[in-house]
N, CA, C and O atoms as a printed pandas DataFrame, in Angstrom:
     atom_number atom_name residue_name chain_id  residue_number  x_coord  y_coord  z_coord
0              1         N          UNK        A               1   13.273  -18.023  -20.903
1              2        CA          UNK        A               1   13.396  -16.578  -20.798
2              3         C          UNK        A               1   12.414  -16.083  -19.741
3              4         O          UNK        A               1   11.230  -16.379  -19.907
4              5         N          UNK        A               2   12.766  -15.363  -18.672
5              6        CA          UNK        A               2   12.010  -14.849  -17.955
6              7         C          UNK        A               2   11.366  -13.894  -18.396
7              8         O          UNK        A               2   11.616  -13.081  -19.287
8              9         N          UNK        A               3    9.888  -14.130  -17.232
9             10        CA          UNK        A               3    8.617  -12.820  -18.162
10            11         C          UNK        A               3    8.958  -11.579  -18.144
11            12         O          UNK        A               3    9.240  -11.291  -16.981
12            13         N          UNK        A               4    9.084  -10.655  -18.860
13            14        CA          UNK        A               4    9.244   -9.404  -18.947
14            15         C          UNK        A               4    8.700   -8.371  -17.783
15            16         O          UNK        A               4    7.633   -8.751  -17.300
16            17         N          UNK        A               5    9.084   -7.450  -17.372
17            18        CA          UNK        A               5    8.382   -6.543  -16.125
18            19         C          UNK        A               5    8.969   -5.042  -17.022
19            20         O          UNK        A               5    9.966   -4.568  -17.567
20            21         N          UNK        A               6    7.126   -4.677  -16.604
21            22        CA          UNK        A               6    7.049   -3.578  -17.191
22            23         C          UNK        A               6    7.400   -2.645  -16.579
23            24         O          UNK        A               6    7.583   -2.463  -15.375
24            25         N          UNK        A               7    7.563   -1.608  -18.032
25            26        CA          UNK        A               7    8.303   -0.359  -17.085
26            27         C          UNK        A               7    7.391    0.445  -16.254
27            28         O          UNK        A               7    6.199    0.458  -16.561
28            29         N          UNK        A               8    7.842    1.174  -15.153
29            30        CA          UNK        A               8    7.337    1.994  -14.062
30            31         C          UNK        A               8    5.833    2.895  -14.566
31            32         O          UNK        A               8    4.802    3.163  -13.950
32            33         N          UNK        A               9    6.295    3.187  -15.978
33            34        CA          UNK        A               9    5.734    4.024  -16.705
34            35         C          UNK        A               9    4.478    3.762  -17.290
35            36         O          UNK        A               9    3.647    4.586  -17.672
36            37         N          UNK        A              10    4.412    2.208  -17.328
37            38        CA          UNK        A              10    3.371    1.775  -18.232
38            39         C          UNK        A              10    2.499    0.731  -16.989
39            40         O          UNK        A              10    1.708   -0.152  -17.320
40            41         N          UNK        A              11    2.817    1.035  -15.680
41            42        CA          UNK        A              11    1.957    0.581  -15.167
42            43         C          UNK        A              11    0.800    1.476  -14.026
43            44         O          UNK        A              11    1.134    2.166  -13.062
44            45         N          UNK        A              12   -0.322    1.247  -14.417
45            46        CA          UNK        A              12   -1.595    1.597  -13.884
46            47         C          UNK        A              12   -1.520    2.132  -12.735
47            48         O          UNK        A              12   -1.436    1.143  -12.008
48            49         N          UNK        A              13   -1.489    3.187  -11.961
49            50        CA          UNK        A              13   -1.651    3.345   -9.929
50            51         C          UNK        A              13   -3.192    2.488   -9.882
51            52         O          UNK        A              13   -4.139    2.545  -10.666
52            53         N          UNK        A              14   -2.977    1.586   -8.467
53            54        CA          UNK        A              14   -3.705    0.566   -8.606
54            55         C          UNK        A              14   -5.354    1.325   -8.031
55            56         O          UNK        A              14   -6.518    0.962   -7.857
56            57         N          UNK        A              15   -4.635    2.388   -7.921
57            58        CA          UNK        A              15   -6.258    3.176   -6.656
58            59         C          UNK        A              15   -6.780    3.607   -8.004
59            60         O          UNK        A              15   -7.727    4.380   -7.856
60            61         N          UNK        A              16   -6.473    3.361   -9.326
61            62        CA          UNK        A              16   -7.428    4.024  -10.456
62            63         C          UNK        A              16   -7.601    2.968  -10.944
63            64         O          UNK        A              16   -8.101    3.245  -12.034
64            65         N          UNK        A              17   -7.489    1.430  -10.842
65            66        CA          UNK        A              17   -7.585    0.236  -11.461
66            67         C          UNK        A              17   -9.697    0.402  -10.976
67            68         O          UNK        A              17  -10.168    1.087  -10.069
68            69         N          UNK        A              18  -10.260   -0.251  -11.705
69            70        CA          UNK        A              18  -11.441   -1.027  -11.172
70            71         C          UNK        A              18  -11.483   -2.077  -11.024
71            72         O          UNK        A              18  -10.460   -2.713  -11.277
72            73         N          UNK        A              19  -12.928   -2.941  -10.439
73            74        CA          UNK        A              19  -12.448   -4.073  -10.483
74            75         C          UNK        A              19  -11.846   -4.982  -11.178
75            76         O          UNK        A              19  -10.739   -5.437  -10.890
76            77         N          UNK        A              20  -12.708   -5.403  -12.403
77            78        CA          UNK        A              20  -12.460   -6.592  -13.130
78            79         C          UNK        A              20  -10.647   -5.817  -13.645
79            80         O          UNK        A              20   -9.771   -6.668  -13.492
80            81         N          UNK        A              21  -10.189   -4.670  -14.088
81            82        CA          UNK        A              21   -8.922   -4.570  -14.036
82            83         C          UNK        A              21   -7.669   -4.948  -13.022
83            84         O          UNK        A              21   -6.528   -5.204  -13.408
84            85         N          UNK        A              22   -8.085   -4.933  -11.733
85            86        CA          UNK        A              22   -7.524   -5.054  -10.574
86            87         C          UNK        A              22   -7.664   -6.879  -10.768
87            88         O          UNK        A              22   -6.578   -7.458  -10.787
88            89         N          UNK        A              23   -8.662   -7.580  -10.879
89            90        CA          UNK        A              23   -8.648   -8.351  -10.815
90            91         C          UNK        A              23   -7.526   -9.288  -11.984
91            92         O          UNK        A              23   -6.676  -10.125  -11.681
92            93         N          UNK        A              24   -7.881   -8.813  -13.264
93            94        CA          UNK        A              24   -7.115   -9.546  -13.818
94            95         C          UNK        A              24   -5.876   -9.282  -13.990
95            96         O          UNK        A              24   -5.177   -9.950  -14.752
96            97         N          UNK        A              25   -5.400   -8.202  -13.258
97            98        CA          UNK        A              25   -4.141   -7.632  -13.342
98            99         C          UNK        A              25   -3.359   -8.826  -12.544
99           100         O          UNK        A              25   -2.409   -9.534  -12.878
100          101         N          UNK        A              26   -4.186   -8.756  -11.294
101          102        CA          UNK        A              26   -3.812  -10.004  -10.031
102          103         C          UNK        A              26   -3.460  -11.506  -10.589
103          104         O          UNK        A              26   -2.572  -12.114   -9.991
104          105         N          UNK        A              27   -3.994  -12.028  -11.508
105          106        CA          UNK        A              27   -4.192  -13.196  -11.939
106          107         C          UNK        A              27   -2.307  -12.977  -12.588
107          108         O          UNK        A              27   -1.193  -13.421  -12.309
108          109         N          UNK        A              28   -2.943  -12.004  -13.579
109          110        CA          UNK        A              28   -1.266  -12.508  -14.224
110          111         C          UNK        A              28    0.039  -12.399  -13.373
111          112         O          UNK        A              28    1.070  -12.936  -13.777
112          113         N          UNK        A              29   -0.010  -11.568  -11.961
113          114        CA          UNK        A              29    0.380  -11.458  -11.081
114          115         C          UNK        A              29    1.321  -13.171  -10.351
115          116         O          UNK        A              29    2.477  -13.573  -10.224
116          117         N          UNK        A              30    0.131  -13.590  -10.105
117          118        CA          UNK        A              30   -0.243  -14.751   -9.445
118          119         C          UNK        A              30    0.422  -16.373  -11.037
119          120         O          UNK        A              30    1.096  -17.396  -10.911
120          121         N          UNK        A              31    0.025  -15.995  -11.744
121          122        CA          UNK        A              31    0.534  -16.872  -12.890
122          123         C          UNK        A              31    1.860  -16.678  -12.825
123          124         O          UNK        A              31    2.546  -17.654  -12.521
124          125         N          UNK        A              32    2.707  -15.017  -13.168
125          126        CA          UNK        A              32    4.116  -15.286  -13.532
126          127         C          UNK        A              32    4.835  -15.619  -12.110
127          128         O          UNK        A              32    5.842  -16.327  -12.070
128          129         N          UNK        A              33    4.198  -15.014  -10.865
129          130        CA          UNK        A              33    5.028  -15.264   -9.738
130          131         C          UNK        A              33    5.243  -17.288   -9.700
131          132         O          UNK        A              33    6.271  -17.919   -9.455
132          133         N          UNK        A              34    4.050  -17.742   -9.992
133          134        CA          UNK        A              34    3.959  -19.621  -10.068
134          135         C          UNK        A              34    4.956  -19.842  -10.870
135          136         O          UNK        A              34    5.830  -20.549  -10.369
136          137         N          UNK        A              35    5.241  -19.306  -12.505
137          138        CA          UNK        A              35    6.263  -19.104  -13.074
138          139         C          UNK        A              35    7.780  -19.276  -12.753
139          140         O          UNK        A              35    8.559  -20.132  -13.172
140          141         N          UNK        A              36    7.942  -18.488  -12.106
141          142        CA          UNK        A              36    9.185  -18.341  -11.221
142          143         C          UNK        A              36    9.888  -17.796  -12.665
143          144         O          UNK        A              36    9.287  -17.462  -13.687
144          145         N          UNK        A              37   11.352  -17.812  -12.427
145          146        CA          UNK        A              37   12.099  -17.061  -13.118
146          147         C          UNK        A              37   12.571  -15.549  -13.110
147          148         O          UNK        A              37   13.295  -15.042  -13.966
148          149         N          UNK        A              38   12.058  -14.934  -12.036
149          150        CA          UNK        A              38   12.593  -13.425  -11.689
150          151         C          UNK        A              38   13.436  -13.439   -9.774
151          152         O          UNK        A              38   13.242  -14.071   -8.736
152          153         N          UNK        A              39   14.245  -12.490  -10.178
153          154        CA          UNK        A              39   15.061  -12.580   -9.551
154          155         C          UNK        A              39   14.352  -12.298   -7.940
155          156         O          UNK        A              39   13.125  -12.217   -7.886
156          157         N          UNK        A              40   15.043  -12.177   -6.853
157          158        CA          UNK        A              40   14.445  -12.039   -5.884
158          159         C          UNK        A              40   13.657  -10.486   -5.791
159          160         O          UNK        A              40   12.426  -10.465   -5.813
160          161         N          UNK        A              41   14.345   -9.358   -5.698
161          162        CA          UNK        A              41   13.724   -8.352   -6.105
162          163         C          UNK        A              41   12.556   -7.845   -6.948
163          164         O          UNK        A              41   11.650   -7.138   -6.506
164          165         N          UNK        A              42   12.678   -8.321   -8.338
165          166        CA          UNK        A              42   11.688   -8.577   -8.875
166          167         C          UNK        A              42   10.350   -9.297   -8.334
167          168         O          UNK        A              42    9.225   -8.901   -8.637
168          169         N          UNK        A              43   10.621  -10.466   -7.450
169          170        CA          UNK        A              43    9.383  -11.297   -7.230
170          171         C          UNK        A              43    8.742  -10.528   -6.369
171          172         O          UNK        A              43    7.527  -10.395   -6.227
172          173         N          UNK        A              44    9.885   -9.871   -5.624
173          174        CA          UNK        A              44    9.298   -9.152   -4.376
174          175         C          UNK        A              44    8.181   -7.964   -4.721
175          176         O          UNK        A              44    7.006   -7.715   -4.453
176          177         N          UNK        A              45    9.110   -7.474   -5.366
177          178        CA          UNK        A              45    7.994   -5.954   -5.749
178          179         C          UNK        A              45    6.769   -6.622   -6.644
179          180         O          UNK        A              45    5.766   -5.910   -6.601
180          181         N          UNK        A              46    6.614   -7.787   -7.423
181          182        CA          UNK        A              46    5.557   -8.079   -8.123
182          183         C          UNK        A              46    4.590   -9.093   -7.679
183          184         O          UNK        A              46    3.760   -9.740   -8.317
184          185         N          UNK        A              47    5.018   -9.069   -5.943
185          186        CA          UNK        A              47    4.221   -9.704   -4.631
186          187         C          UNK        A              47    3.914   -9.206   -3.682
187          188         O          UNK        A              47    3.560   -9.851   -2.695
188          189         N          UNK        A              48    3.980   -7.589   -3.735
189          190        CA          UNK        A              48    3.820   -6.322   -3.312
190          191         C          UNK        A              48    2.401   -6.016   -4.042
191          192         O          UNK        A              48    1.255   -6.098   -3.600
192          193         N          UNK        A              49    2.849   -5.664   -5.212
193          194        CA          UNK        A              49    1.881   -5.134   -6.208
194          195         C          UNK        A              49    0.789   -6.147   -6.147
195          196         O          UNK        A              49   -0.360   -5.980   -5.736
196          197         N          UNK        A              50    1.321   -7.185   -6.607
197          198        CA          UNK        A              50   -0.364   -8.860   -5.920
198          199         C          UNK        A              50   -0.628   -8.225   -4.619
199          200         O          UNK        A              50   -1.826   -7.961   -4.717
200          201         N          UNK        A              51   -0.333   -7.911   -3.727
201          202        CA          UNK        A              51   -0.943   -7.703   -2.436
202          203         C          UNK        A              51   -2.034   -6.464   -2.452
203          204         O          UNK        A              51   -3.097   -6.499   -1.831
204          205         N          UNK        A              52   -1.732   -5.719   -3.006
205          206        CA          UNK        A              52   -1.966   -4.169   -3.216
206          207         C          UNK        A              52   -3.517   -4.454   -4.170
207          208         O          UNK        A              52   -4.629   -4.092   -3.784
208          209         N          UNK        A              53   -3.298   -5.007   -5.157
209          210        CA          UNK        A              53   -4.045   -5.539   -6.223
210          211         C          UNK        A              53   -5.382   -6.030   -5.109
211          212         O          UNK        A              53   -6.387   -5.342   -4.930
212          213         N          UNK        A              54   -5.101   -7.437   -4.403
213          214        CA          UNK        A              54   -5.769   -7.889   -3.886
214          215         C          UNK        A              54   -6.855   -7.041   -3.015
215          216         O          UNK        A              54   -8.080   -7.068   -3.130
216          217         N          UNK        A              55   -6.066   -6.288   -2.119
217          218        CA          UNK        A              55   -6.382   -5.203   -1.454
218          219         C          UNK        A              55   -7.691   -4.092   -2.172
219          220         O          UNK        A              55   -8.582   -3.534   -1.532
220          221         N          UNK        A              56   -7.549   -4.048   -3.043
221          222        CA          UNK        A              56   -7.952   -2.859   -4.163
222          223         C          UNK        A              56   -9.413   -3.851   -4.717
223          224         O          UNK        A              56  -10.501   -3.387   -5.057
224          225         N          UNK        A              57   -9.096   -4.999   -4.679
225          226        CA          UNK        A              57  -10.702   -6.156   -5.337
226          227         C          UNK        A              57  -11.431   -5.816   -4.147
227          228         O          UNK        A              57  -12.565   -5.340   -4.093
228          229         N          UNK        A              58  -10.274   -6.258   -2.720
229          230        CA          UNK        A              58  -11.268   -6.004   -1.720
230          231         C          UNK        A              58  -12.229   -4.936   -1.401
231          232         O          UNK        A              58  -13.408   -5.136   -1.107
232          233         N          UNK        A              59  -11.523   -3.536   -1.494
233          234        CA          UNK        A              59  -11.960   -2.659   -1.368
234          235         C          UNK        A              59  -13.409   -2.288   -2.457
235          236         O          UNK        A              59  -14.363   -1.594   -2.105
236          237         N          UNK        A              60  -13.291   -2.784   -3.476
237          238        CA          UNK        A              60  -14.450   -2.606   -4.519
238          239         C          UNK        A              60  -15.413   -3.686   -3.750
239          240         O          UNK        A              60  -16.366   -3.130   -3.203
240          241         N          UNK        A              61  -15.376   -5.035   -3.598
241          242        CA          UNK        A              61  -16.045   -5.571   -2.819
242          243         C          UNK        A              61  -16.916   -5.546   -2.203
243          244         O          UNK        A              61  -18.112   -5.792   -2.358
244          245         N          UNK        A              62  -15.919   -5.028   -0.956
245          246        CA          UNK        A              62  -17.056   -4.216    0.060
246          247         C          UNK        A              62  -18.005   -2.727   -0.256
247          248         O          UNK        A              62  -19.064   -2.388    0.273
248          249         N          UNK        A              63  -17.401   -2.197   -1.040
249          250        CA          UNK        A              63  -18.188   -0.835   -1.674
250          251         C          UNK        A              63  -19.642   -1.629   -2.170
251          252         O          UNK        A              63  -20.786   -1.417   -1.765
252          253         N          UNK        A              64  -19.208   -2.525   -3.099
253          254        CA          UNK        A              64  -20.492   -3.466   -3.268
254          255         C          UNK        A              64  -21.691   -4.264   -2.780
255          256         O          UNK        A              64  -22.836   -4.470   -3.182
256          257         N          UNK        A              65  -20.827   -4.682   -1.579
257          258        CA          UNK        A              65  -21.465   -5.298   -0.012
258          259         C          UNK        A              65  -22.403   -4.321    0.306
259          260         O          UNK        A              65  -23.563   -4.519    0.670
260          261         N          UNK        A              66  -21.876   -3.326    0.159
261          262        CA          UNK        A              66  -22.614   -2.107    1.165
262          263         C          UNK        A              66  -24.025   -1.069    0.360
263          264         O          UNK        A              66  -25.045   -0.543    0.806
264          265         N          UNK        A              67  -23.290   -1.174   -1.213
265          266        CA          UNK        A              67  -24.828   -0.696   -1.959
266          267         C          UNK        A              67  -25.875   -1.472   -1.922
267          268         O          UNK        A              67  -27.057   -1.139   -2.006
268          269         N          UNK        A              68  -25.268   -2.869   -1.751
269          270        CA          UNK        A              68  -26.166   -3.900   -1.941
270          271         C          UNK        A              68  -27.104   -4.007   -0.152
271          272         O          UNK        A              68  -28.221   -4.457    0.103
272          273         N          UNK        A              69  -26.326   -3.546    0.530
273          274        CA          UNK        A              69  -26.905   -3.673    2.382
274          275         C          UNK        A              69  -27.633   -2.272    2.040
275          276         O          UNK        A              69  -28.851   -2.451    2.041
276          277         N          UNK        A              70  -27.305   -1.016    1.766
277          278        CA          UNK        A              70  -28.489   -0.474    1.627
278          279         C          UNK        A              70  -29.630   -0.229    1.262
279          280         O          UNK        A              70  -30.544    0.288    1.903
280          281         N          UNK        A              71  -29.595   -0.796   -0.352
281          282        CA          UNK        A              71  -30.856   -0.891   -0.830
282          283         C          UNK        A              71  -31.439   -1.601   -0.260
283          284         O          UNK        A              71  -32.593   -1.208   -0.089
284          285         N          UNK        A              72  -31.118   -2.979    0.368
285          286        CA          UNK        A              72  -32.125   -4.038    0.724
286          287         C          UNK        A              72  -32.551   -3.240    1.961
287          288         O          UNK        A              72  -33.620   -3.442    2.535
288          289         N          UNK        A              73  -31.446   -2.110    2.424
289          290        CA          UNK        A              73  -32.279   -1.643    3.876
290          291         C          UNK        A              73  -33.279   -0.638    3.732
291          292         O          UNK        A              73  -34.245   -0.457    4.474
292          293         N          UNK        A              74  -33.005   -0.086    2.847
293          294        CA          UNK        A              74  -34.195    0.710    2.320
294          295         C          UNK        A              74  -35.423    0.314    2.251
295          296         O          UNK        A              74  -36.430    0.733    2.822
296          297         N          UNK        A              75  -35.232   -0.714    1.342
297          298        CA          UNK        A              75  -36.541   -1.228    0.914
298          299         C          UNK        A              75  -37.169   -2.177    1.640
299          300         O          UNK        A              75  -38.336   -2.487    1.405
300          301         N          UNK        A              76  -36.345   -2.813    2.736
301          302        CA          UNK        A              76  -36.960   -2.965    4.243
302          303         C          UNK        A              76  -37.841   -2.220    4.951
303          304         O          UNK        A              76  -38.906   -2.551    5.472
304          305         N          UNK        A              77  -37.053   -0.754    4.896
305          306        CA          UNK        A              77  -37.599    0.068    6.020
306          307         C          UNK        A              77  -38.747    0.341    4.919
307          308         O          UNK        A              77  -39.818   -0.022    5.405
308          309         N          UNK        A              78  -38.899    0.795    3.751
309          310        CA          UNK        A              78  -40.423    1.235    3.143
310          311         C          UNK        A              78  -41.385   -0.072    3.550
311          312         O          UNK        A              78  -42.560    0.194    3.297
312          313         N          UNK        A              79  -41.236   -1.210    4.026
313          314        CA          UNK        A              79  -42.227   -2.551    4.048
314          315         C          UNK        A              79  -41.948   -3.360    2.979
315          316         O          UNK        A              79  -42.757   -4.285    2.917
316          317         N          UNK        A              80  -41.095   -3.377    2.085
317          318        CA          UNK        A              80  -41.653   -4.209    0.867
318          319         C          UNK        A              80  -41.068   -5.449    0.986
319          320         O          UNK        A              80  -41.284   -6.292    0.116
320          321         N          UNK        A              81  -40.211   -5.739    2.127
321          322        CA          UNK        A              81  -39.608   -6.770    2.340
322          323         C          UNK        A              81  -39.825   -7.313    3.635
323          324         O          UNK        A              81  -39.142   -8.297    3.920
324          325         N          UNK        A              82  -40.776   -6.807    4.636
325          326        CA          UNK        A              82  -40.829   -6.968    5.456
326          327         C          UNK        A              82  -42.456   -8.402    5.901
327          328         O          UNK        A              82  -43.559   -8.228    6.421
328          329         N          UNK        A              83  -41.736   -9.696    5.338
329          330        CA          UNK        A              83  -42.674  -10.578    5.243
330          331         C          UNK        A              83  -43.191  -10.782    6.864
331          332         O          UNK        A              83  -44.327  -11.216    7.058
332          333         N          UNK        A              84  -42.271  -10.435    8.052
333          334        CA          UNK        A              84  -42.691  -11.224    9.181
334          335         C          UNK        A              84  -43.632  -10.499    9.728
335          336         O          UNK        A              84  -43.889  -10.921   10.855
336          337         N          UNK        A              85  -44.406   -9.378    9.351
337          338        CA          UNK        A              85  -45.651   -8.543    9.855
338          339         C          UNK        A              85  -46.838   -9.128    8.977
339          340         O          UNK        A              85  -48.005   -9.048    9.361
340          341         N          UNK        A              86  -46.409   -9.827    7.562
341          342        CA          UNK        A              86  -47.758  -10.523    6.969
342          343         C          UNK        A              86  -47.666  -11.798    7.638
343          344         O          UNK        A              86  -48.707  -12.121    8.210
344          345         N          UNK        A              87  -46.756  -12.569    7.720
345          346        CA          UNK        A              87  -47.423  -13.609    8.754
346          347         C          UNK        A              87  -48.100  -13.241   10.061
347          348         O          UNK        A              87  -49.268  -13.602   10.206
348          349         N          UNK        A              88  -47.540  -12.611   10.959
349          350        CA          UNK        A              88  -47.840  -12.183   11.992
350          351         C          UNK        A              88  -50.088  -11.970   11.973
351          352         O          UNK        A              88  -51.048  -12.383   12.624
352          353         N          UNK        A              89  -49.887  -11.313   11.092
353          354        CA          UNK        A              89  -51.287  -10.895   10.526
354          355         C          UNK        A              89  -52.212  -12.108   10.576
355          356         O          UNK        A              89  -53.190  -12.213   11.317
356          357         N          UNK        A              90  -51.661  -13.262    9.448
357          358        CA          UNK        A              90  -52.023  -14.004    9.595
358          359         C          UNK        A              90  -53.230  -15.224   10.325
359          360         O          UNK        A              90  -54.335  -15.733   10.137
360          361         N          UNK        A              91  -51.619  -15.196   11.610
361          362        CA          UNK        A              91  -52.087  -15.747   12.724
362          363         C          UNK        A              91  -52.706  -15.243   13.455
363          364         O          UNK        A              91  -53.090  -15.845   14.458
């Protein structure tokens, strides 16, 4: 029996998914498409939606990349990370 596809109604807009939702949404994505058993249409739009999905991890990702590049730049620019002026000293 092929996997069931949900109705229009009961699925999430992916721009309100977060990550770990986006993510595991993708997985089962990625499982029933390996699956096989849906028709061409079906696979299509639910290899659309994997794309979209994917897209949407990425996007949290990099949001993450980037809190994470500022604080460290922050706390660069205050000195607290800035080891190559205590060596410098040093020598």
């Amino acid at each position: 029996m092929p996997p069931k596809k949900p109705a229009d109604d009961d699925v999430t807009p992916i721009a309100e998914l977060g990550y770990e939702e986006a993510r595991d949404e993708l997985i089962v994505v990625v499982r029933t498409l390996e699956q096989g058993g849906l028709d061409l249409d079906a696979s299509l739009e639910m290899w659309e939606r994997g794309e979209a999905l994917s897209r949407r991890c990425e996007e949290h990702l990099e949001g993450a990349r980037k809190r994470i590049e500022s604080v460290l730049g922050s706390d660069d620019a205050d000195g607290d990370l800035d080891d190559d002026e205590d060596f410098d000293e040093e020598n």
